[in-house]
N, C-alpha and C positions, 0 to 999 in steps of 0.2 A: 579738557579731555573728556570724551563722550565715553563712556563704558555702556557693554548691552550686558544684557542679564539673559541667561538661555532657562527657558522655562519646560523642565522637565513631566510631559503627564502619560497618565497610564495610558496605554493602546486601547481605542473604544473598541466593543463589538463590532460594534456598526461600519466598525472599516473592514470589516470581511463581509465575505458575500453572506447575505440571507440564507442563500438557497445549502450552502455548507453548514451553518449553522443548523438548517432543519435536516436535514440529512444527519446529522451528528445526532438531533436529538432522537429520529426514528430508531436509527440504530442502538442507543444506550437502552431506552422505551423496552425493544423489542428483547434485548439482554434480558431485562429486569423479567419479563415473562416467561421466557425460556429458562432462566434461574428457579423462577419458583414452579414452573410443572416438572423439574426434574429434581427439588427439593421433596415433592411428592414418590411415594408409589408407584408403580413398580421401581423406578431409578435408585430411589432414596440416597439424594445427595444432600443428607441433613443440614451441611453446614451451610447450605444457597441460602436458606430459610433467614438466616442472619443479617443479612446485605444483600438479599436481592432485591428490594423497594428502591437501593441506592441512586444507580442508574438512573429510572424510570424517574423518581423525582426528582432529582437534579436536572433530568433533562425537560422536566414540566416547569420548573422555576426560574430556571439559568440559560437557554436555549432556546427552547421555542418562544414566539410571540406571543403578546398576552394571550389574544385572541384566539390564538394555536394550542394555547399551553393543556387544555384536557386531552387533545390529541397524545399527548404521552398515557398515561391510566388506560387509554381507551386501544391503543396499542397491545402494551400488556396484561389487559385484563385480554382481551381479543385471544391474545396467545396463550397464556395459561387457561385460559376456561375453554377453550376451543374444543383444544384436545383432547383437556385434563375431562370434560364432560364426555367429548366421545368415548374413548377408554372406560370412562364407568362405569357408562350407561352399555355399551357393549355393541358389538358391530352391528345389530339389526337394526340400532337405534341410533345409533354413531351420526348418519349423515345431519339427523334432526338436531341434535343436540351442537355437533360442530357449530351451526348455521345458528344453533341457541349464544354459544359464544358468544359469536360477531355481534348479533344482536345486543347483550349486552355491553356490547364493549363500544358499540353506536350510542348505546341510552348514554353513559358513562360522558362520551363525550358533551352530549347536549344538556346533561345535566350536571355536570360540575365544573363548579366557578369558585373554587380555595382562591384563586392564582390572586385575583381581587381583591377580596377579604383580606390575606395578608399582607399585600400592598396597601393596604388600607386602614392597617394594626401595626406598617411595621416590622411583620414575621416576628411580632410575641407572643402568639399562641400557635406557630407552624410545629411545633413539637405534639405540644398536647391534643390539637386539633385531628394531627393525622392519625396520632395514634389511639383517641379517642373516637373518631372517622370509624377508624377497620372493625379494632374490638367491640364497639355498639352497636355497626350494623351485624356484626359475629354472633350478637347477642339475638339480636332483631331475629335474622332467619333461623337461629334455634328456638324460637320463639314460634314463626308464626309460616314458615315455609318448612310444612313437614317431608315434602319428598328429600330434603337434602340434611334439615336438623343440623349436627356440627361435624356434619360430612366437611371433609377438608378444610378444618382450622389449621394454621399454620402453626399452631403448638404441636399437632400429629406429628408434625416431618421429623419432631426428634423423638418415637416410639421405640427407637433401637439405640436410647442411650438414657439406661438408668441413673446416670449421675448427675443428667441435666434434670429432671422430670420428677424428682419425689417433691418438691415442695406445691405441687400440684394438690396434696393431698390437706393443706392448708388452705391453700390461694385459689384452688382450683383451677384448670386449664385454660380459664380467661383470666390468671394470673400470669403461666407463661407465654399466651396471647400477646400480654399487655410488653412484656418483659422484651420480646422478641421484637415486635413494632417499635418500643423505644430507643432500641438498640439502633435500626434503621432508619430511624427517622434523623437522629442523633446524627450518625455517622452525615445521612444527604448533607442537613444544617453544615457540616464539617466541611464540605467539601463545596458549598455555598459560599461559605466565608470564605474558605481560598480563592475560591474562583473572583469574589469582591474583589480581594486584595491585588489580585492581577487584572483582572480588565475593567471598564465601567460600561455600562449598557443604560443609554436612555430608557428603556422602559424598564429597566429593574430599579428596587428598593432594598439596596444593602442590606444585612443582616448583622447585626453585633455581634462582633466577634469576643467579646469579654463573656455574653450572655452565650454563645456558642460554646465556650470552653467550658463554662460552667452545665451547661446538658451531656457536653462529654463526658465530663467526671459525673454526673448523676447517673448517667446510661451505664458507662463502663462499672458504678458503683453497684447500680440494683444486681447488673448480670452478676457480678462477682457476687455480691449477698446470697441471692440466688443459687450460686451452684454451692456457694459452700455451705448453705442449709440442706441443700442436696446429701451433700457429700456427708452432713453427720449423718442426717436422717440413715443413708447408707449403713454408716460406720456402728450406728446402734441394732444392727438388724440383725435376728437370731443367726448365728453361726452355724450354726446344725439343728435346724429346724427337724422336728417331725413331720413326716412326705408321705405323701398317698398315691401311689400307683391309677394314673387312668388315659382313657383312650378313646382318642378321637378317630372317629371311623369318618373316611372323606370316600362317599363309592365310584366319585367321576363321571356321576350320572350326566348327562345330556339335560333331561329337563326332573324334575318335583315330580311325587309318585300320581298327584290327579292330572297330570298331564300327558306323563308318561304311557302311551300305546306300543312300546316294545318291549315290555315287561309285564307279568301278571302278579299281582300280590304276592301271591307264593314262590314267585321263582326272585321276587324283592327278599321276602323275610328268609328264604332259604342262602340266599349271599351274605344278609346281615347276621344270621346264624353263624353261616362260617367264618366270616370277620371275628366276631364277637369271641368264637374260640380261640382264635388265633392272637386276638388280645391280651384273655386270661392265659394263652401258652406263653404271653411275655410278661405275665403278674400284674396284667392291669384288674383292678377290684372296679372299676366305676365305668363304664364303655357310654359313651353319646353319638345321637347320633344328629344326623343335620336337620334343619328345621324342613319340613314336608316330607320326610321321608317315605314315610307310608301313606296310603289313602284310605285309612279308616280306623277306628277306635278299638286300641288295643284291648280295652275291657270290652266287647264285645265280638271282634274278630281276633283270631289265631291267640287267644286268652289261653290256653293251655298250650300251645306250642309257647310261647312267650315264657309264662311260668317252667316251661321245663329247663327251658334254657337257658334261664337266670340260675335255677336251681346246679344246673350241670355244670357251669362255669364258677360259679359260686360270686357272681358280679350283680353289682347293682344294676340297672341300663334305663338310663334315661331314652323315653321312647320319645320321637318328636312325630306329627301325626298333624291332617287336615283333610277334612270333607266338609262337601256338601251335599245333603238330603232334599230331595224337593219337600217345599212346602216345611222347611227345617232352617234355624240359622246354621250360616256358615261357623265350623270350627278350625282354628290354626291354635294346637296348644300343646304342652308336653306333659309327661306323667312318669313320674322316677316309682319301678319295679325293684322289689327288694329280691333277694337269693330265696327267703322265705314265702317270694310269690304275692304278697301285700302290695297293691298298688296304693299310690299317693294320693292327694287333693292334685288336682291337676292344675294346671301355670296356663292361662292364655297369653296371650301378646297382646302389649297392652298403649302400642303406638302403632298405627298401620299404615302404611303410604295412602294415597289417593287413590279412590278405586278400590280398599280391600277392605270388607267388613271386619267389625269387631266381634269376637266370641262371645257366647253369652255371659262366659265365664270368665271374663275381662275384668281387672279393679280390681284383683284378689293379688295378695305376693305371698305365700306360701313358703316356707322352711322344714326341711326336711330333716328332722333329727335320725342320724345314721349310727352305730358305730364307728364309723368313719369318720365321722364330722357332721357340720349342718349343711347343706347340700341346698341349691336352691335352682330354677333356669329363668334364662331371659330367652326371649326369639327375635331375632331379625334385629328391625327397627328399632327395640327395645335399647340397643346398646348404643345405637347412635344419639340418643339423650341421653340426660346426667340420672335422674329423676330415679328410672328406675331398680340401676345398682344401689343407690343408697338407699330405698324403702326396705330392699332386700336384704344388705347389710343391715340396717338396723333392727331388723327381724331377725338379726342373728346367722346370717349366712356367713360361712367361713368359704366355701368351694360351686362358682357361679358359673353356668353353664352359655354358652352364648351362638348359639346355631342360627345359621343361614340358608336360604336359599336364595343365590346370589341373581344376579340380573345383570348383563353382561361383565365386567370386571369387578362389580362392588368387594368383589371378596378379596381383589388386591388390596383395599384401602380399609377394612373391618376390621382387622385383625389390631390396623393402631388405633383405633375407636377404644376397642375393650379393652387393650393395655391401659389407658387413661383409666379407666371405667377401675380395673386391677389398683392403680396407686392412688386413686383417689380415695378410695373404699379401703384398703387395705386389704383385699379380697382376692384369691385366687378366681384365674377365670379356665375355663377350657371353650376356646373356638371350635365348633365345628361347621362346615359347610359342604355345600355339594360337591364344589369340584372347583375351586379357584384359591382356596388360601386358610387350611385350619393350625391351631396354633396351641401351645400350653402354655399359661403365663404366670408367675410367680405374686404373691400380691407388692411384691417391689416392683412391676413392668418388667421384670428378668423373661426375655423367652426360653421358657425350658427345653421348648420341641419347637421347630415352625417349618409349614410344608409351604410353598407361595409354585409348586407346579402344576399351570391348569389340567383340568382333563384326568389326573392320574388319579388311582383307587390308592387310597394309602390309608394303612393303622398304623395311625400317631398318637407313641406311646411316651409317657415323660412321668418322673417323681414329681410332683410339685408338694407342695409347704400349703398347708393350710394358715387364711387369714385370719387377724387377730381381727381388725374392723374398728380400732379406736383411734381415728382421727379427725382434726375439725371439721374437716369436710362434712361430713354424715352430719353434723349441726347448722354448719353455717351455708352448705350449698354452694349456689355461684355465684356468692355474696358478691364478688368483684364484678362479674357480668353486670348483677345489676345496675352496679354505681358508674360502672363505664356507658349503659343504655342510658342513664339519667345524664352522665355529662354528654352523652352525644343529642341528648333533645336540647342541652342546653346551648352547646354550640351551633345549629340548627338556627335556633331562636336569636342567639347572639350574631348570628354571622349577616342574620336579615335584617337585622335593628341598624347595624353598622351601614350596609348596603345603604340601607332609607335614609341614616343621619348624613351619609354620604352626599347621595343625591339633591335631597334639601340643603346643603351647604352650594350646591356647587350652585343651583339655583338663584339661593340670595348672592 
C-alpha cells in the first residue's frame, strides 16, 4: 500500500507579480510621508508622529527589492520635506526648497544601504540602528546645519500635549526623539514578523520573532515610563501658582521695520503706543514686542517718547530693535525699559542664520531683576537651539522672552520650539512675532494664550506662572543627543566593517 504525504508551505512572494509588490510598497512609502508632514504644523496631527515610519519601513524591508528597497525613505523623505520646506521657508522661497525636498530624497536613495547591513546581521541591530539613524543625524544638524538647528524634530509634533512632554526636562528632547523612533521602529519589526510568518520571500532574511516581542515590550515599556514620569512631574506642579500679567503685541506687519518702506518710525512707535495701552487696559504689566520691530536704538531715538510711555502705562516693554550704520556693525538685539524709565544691558542674538551678522554685543545672557520676576530675551534663532534657554535659566531667569521675525511660515513651527525651550528650563516663555504665530507658554509647555492667524494685528494677552528653573536639564543638557551622535558614528563604523567582512568571505 503506497500512501503520499501532502506537503503543506507557506505562499512565496514571488508567486505574485513584482510589479504589485512595488506599487504596494510606493504607496505604504508615500503614507509614511504624508503621516509625518501632517504630524507637523499647521495640521498638528500629533498622534501620526507615533507610527508613521511604520509603513515606510515595512515597505523598504518586506516589499521592495533589495536593490529598490532605499526607494521607500526616499519616497517619504521626498514628501515630507517637499512641502514641509516649502511652507517654512514661505511662498517666495517655496518653488526652491520644494525642488530642495526631492533633492534630498534622490541623495537618500543613493546613499542608503541598511537593507544589506541587516541581512547581513540578521536584523539584530534593525531597532537600534534606525533609531540610532534618525536621533544622531537629529543631533548632527543641530550641530552643524544652522539654517534649520532642531527646526522639525519629531518630538515637536507633540507641543500641544503637556502630559506626554515633561520628562523632557530630564532627558531632553532627544530623549522623546529617541522614545518616539523606538516606538516605530518597534511596531515596523511587529509587522515584519508577521508578514515572516505568512509569506517567504527569497531575498528576505526573517526576523525573530521571540526577539521581536521582546522590543515590543521594551518599546511599549519605555513609552509607558515615560508618560507616567510625565504625568507625576505634572501631578507635582504648583496648583495656584503666582502669574504675571503680559503681552504679546503681533502688528501683522508685511515685512521688519529696516525693510519696511510704507511706514515711518513714527507712525511704527505711534501703533506700538497704542497697542501697548491697550494691553495695560487689559493689566498686562510686561508688553514685548517682535524681534525687528523697530529700525533704530531705543536709547538714542524716540528715548523720551518711550520713557513716557512706560511711565503712562505703568509696564515694563521689552523693546526688540535692529540697524545698520554705514561703516558700523550691524545690530539685532533687545533692551527691557522699566516704568521708572531705566533701560537694561541689552540682549543680542546670539545664533544667526547664514548671511546675518552677529551684534557686537553677542556672547552676553543678561537677567533682568524686576519686581516682577527675573525677566530675560532670546531673538529668533536663539530658540531653535537648546543652549541658550538654559545659559539664561541658569542666570536666573524665571520669565524668557522669545521674538521673531519670521520668514515665510517659520512662525507656524516656532512657537513648538520654545515650548520645549519652556519644559526643559522650567521657564515661562512669551512668543512674539510679526505676523504668523505668537504664543504665552507656562514653564510646564501649557499654552496660556496662542494666536497661529497669519497677517492679523493681535494683543495677546495671558496670566502665566513664573519658572522655578530647577531641573536636570540646566546640568546635564542634551546628554542623550550626545550618546545617540556617538552610537550613530558607531553604527557608521560598524555597518562598513560588516560590508568588508562580507565581501572578503564571499571572495574566499
Amino acid at each position: 500500500m503506497t500512501t503520499t504525504t501532502e506537503t503543506r508551505t507557506r505562499p512565496t512572494v514571488f508567486d505574485r507579480s513584482v510589479a504589485l509588490r512595488m506599487g504596494l510598497g510606493v504607496v505604504l512609502s508615500a503614507l509614511s510621508g504624508l503621516m509625518l508632514l501632517l504630524a507637523f504644523p499647521p495640521y498638528g496631527i500629533w498622534p501620526l508622529a507615533w507610527i508613521a515610519f511604520v509603513p515606510g519601513v515595512f515597505a523598504q524591508h518586506r516589499l521592495l527589492p533589495r536593490k529598490w528597497a532605499s526607494l521607500s525613505p526616499a519616497i517619504y523623505m521626498t514628501i515630507y520635506l517637499g512641502p514641509f520646506l516649502a511652507r517654512l521657508f514661505g511662498p517666495e522661497n517655496g518653488p526652491f526648497f520644494q525642488y530642495l525636498g526631492v533633492l534630498i530624497g534622490i541623495l537618500v536613495f543613493f546613499v542608503q544601504k541598511e537593507v544589506k547591513f541587516h541581512q547581513l546581521t540578521g536584523y539584530r541591530w534593525f531597532i537600534l540602528h534606525g533609531v540610532i539613524n534618525w536621533v544622531g543625524f537629529e543631533m548632527i544638524r543641530a550641530t552643524v546645519i544652522p539654517l534649520i538647528a532642531t527646526s522639525a524634530f519629531i518630538g515637536y509634533t507633540q507641543a500641544t500635549q503637556p502630559w506626554v512632554i515633561q520628562p523632557v526636562s530630564i532627558f531632553s528632547v532627544y530623549g522623546l526623539n529617541l522614545v518616539i523612533m523606538l516606538f516605530n521602529f518597534a511596531l515596523a519589526q511587529g509587522a515584519m514578523a508577521w508578514f515572516d510568518r505568512k509569506w517567504e520571500a527569497a531575498d528576505v532574511v526573517p526576523v525573530d520573532g521571540r526577539a521581536t516581542w521582546r522590543w515590543l515590550a521594551v518599546a511599549g515599556s519605555a513609552t509607558a515610563v515615560w508618560i507616567v514620569i510625565s504625568l507625576v512631574i505634572l501631578s507635582i506642579a504648583p496648583v495656584d501658582p503666582p502669574t504675571v500679567r503680559v503681552a504679546a503685541l503681533q502688528p501683522g506687519y508685511e515685512k521688519a521695520a529696516f525693510r519696511d518702506d510704507a511706514r515711518t518710525s513714527q507712525e511704527r512707535f505711534d501703533a506700538f503706543a497704542d497697542w501697548t495701552r491697550q494691553a495695560a487696559g487689559q493689566g498686562a504689566q510686561i508688553v514685548y514686542t517682535p524681534e525687528m520691530h523697530f529700525n533704530f536704538d531705543p536709547q538714542v531715538d524716540f528715548t523720551d517718547e518711550f520713557r513716557a510711555l512706560a511711565l503712562e502705562t505703568g509696564t515694563y516693554i521689552f523693546i526688540n530693535y535692529s540697524y545698520g550704520v554705514e561703516g558700523e556693525p550691524w545690530r539685532n538685539e533687545a533692551v527691557l525699559l522699566s516704568p521708572s524709565g531705566e533701560f537694561s544691558d541689552v540682549y543680542a542674538k546670539n545664533h544667526a542664520p547664514p548671511g546675518e551678522p552677529l551684534s557686537p554685543t553677542a556672547g552676553a545672557y543678561p537677567v533682568y531683576d524686576t519686581p516682577l520676576g527675573r525677566l530675560a530675551a532670546m531673538i529668533c534663532h536663539d530658540a531653535n537651539y537648546t543652549d541658550v534657554a538654559r545659559k539664561l535659566t541658569r542666570n536666573g531667569a524665571q520669565l524668557i522672552s522669545a521674538s521673531l521675525n519670521e520668514f515665510g511660515g517659520f512662525g507656524e513651527q516656532y512657537w513648538t520650539n520654545v515650548t520645549f525651550r519652556a519644559v526643559e528650563n522650567r521657564a515661562a516663555m512669551v512668543v512674539t512675532t510679526r505676523q504668523t504665530g505668537s504664543a504665552i507658554i507656562d514653564p510646564y509647555g501649557r499654552q496660556v494664550a496662542l494666536n497661529l492667524n497669519p497677517g492679523e494685528q493681535v494683543v495677546l494677552v495671558g496670566d502665566v506662572s513664573l519658572g522655578s528653573g530647577n531641573t536636570p536639564f540646566l546640568y546635564l543638557g542634551d546628554w542623550l543627543g550626545w550618546i545617540a551622535l556617538a552610537c550613530y558614528i558607531f553604527f557608521v563604523v560598524f555597518q562598513i566593517m560588516t560590508e568588508r567582512r562580507a565581501k572578503k568571505a564571499a571572495k574566499s
